[in-house]
N, C-alpha and C positions, 0 to 999 in steps of 0.2 A: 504494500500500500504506500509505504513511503518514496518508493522509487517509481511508483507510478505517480504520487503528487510531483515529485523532481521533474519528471519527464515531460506533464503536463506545463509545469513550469516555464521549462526552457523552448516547447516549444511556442507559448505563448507570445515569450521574452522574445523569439527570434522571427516569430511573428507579426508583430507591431513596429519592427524596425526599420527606418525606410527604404534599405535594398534589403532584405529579407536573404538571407540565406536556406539554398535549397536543404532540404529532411529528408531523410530517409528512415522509415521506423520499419525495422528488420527484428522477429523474435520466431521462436519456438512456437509452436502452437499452443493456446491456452496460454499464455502470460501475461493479458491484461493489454494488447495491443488495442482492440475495440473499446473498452470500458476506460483505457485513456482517451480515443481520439474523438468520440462521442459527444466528451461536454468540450473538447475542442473547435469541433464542427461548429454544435451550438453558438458558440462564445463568439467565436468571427463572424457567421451569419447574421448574429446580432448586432456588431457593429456594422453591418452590410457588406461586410467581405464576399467576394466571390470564392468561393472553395474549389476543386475542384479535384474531385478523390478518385487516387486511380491503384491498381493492383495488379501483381504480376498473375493473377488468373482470375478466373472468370467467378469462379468459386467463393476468391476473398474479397472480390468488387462487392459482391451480395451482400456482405455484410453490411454495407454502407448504404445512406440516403445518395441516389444519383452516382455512384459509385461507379465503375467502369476500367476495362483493361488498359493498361498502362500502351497498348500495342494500337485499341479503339480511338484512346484520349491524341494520343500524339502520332495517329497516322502511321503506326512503324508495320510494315509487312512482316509477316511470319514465312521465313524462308532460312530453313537450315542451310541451307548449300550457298545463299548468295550472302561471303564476308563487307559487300557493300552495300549496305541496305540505304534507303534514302525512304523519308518519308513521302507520304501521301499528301501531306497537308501544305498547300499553297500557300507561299508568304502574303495573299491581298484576301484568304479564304476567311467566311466566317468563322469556320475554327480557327485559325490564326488568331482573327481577332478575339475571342474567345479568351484561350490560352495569353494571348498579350494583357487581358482586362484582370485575370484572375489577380486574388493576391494570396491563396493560399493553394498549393495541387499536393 
């Protein structure tokens, strides 16, 4: 519990900052990943933040409001064989814009 109030914490802290530095919340299954980022979600939304939550499967997107694969959100193709992938998403697209408006993914 305590190391989930730190984590809530910090990403609050590094949330509100005004170039934000990107997160990553990488854990084990079952350790409090959702039941931190939950009153996170909340807490930006409420100040009107644009969120924008994404997960490396389809699985762990679910868990989330508007949640979505990390592959969906940022256009990346799913192609083992090809080491140059380029995305989908058009620098004037409205996902572009999207992704440029957010302030929290």
């Amino acid at each position: 519990m305590i190391q989930q109030r730190s984590t809530y914490d910090r990403i609050m802290e590094v949330s509100t900052m005004n170039n934000p530095l990107p997160l990553h919340i990488d854990r084990h299954a079952s350790r409090g990943k959702t039941y931190v980022l939950y009153p996170v979600i909340g807490a930006l939304q409420k100040l009107d933040e644009i969120v924008l939550i994404s997960a490396s499967s389809a699985f762990a997107a679910k868990n989330y409001p508007g949640g979505q694969t990390a592959h969906y959100l940022y256009g990346i193709p799913v192609d083992m064989y090809n080491p140059f992938l380029k995305s989908f998403v058009g620098p004037r697209s409205d996902r572009a814009k999207l992704l440029r408006a957010a302030n929290a993914m």
